[in-house]
DSSP file (Angstrom, degrees, kcal/mol; ACC not computed):
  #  RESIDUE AA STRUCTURE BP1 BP2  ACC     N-H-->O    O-->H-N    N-H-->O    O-->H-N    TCO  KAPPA ALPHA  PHI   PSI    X-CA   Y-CA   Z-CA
    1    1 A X              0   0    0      0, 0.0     2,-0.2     0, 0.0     8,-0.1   0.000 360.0 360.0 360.0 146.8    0.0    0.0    0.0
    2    2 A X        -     0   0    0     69,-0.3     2,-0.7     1,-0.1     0, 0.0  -0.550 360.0-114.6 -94.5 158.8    1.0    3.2   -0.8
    3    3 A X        +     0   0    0     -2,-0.2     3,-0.1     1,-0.2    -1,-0.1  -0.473  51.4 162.5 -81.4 115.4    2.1    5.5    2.2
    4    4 A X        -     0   0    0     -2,-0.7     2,-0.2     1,-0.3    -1,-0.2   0.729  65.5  -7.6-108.4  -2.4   -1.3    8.4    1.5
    5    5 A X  S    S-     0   0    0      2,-0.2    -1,-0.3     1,-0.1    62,-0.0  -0.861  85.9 -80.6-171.0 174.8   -1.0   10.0    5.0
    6    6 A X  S    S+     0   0    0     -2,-0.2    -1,-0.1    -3,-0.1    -2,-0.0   0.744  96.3 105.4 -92.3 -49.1    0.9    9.8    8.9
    7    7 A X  S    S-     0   0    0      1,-0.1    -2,-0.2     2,-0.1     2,-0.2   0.386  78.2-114.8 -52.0 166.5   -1.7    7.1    9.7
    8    8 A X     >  -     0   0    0      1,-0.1     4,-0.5    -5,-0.0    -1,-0.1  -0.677  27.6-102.2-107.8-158.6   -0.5    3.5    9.8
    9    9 A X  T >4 S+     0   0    0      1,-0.2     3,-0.9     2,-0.2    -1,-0.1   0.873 117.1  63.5 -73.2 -40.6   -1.6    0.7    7.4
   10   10 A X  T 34 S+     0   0    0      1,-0.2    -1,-0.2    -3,-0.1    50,-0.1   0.958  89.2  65.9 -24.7 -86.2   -3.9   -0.6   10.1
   11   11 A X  T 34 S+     0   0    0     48,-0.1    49,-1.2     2,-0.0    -1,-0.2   0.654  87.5  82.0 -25.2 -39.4   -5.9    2.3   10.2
   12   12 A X  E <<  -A   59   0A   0     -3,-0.9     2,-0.4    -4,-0.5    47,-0.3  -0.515  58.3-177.9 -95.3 154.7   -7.2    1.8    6.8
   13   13 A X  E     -A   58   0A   0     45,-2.4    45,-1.7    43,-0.1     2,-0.0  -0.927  34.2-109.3-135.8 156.6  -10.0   -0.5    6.0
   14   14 A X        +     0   0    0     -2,-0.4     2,-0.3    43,-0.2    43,-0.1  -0.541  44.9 170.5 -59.2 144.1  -12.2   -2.0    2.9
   15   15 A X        -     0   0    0     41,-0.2    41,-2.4    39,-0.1     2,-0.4  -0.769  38.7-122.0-149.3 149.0  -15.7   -0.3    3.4
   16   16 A X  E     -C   55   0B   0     18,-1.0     2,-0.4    -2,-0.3    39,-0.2  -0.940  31.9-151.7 -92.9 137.6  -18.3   -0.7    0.5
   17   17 A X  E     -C   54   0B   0     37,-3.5    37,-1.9    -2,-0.4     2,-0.7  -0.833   6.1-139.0-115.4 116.7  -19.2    3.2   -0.6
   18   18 A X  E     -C   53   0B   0     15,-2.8    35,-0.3    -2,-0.4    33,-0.1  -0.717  14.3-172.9 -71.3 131.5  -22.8    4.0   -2.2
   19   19 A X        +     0   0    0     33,-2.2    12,-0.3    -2,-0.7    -1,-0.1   0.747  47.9 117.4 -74.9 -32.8  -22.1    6.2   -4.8
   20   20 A X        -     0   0    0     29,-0.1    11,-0.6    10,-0.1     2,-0.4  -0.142  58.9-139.3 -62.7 131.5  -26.1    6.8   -5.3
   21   21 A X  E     -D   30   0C   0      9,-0.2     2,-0.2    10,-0.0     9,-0.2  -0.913   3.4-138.8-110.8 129.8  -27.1   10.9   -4.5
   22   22 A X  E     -D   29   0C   0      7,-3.3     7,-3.0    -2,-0.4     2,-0.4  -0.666   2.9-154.4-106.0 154.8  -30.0   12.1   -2.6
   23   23 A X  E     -D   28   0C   0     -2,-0.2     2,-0.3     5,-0.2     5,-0.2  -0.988  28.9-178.9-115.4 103.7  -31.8   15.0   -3.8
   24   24 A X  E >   -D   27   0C   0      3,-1.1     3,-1.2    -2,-0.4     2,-0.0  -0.851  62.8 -39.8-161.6 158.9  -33.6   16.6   -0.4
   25   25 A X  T 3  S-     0   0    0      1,-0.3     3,-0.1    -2,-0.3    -2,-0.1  -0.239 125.1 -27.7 -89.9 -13.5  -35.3   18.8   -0.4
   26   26 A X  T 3  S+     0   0    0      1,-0.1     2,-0.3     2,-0.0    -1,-0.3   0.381 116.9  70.9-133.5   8.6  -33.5   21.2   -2.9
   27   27 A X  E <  S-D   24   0C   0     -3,-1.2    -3,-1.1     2,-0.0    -1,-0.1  -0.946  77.3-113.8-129.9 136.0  -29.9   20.1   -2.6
   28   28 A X  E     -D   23   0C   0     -2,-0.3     2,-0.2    -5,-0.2    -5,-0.2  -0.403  34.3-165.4 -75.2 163.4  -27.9   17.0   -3.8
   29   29 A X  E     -D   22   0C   0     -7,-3.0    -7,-3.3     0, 0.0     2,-0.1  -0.969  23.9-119.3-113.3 103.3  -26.4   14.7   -1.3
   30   30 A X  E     -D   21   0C   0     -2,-0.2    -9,-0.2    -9,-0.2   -10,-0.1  -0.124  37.7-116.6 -44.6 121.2  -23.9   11.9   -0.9
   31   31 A X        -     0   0    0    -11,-0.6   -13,-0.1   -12,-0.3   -10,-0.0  -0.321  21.1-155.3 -48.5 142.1  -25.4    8.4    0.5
   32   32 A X        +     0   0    0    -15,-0.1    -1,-0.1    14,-0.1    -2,-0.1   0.742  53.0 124.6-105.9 -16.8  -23.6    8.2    3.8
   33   33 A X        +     0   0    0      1,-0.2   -15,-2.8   -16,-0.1     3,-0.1  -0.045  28.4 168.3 -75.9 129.6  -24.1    4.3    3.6
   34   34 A X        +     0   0    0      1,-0.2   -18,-1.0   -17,-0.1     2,-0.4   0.295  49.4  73.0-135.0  25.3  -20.9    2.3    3.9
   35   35 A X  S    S-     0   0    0    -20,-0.1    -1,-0.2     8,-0.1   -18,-0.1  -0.735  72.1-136.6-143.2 104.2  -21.7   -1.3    4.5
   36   36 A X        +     0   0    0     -2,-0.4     2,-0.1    -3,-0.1     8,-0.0  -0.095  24.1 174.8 -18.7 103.3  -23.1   -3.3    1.6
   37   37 A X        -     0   0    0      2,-0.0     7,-0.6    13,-0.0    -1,-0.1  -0.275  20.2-148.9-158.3 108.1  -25.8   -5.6    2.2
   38   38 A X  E     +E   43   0D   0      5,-0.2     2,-0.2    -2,-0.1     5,-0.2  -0.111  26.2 168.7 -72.2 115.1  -27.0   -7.0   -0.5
   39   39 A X  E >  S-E   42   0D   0      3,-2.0     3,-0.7    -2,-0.0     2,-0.3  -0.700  75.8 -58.3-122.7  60.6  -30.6   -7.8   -0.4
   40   40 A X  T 3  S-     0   0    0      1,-0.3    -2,-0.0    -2,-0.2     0, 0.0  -0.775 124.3 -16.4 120.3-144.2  -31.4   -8.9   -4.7
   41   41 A X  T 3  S+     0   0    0     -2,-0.3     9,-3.7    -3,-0.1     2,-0.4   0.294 131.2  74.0 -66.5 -15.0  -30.3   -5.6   -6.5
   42   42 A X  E <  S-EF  39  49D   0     -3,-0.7    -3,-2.0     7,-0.2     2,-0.8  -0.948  76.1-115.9-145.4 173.1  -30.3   -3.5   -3.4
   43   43 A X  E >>> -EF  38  48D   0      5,-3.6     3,-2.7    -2,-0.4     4,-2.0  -0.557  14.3-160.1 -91.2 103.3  -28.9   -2.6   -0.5
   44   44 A X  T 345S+     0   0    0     -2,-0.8    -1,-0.1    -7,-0.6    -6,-0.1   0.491  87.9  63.4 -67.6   4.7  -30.8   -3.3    2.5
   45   45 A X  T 345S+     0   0    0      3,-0.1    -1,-0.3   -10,-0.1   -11,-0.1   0.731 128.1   2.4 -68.5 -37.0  -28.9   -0.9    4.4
   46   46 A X  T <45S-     0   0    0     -3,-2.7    -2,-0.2     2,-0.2   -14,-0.1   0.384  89.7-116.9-132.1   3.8  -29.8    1.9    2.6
   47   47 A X  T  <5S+     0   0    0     -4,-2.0     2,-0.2     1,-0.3    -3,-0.1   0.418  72.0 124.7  75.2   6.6  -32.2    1.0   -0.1
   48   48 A X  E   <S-F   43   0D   0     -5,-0.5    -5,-3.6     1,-0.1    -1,-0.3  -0.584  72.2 -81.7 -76.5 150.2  -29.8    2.1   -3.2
   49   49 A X  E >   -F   42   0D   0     -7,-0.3     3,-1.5    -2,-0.2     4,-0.5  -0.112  29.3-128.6 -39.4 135.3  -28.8   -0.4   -6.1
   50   50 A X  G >  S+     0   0    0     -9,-3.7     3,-3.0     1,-0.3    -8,-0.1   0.979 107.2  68.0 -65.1 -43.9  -26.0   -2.8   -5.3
   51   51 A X  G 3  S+     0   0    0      1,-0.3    -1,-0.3   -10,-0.2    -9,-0.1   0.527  88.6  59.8 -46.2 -26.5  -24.3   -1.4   -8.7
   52   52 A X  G <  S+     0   0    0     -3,-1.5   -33,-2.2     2,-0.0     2,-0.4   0.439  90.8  98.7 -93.6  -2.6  -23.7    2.2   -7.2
   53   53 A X  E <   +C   18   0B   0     -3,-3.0     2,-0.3    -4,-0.5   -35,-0.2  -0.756  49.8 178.6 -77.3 128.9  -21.3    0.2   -4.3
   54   54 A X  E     -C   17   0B   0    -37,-1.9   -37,-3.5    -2,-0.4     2,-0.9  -0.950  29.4-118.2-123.5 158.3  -18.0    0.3   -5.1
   55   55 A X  E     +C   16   0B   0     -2,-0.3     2,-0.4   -39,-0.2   -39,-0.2  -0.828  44.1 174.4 -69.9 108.6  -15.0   -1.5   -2.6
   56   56 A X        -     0   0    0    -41,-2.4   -41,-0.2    -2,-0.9     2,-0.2  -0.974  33.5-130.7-130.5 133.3  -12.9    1.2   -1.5
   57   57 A X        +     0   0    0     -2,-0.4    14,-1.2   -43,-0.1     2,-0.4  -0.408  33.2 173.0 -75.8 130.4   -9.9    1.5    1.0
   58   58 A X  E     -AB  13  70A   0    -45,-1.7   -45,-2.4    12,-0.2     2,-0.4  -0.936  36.5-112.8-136.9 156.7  -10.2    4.4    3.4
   59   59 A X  E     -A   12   0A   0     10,-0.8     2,-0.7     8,-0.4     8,-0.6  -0.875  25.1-170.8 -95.8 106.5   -8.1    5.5    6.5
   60   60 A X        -     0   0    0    -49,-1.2     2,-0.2    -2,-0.4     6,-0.1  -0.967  23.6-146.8-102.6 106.9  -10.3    5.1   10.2
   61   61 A X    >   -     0   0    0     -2,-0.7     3,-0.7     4,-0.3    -2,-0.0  -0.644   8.7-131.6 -70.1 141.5   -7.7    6.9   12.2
   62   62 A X  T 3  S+     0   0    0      1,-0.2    -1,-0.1    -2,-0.2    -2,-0.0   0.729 104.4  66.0 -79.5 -10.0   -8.0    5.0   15.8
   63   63 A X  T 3  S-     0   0    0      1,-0.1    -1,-0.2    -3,-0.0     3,-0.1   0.744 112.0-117.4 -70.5 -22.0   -8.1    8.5   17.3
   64   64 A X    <   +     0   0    0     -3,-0.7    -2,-0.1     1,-0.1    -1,-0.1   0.633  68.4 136.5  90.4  18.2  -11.5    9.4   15.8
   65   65 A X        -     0   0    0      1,-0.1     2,-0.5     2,-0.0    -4,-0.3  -0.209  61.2 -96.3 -97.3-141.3  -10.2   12.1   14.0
   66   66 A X        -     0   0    0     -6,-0.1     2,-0.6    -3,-0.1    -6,-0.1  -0.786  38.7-179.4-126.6  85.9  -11.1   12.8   10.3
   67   67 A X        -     0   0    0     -8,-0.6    -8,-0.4    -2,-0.5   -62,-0.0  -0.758  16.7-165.2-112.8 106.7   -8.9   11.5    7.8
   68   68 A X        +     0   0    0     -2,-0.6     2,-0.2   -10,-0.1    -1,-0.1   0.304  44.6 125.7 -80.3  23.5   -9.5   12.1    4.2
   69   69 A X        -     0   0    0    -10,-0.2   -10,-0.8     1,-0.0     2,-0.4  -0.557  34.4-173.9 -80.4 150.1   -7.1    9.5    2.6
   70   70 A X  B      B   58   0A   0    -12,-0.2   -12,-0.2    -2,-0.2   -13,-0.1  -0.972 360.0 360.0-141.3 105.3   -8.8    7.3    0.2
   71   71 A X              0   0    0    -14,-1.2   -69,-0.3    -2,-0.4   -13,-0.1   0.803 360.0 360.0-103.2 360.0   -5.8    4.5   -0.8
């Protein structure tokens, strides 16, 4: 993995990421849903299409803080 921030390699984890954008009530939005779970063609976590999850590696700092590395 490549080094994308001071965190270590730990910290980062697979999450599945909805891609799918909510429209409420006059502004778009990211789907905050990050764990896949695949009920047919959608995700019974958030009701979105399994097809708008993608796998992606992200950095959970164990500190709680807010770390925007995506590796």
């Amino acid at each position: 993995m490549t080094i994308c921030c001071e965190h270590t390699p730990e910290e980062h984890t697979v999450v599945d990421v909805c891609h799918e954008v909510i429209h409420y009530p006059s502004e778009d939005y990211p789907c905050v849903c990050n764990g896949l779970v695949a009920q047919g063609d959608v995700c019974a976590s958030c009701g979105h299409r399994v097809a708008q999850h993608t796998r992606e590696r992200v950095c959970r700092p164990g500190s709680g803080e807010f770390c925007g590395c995506k590796a």
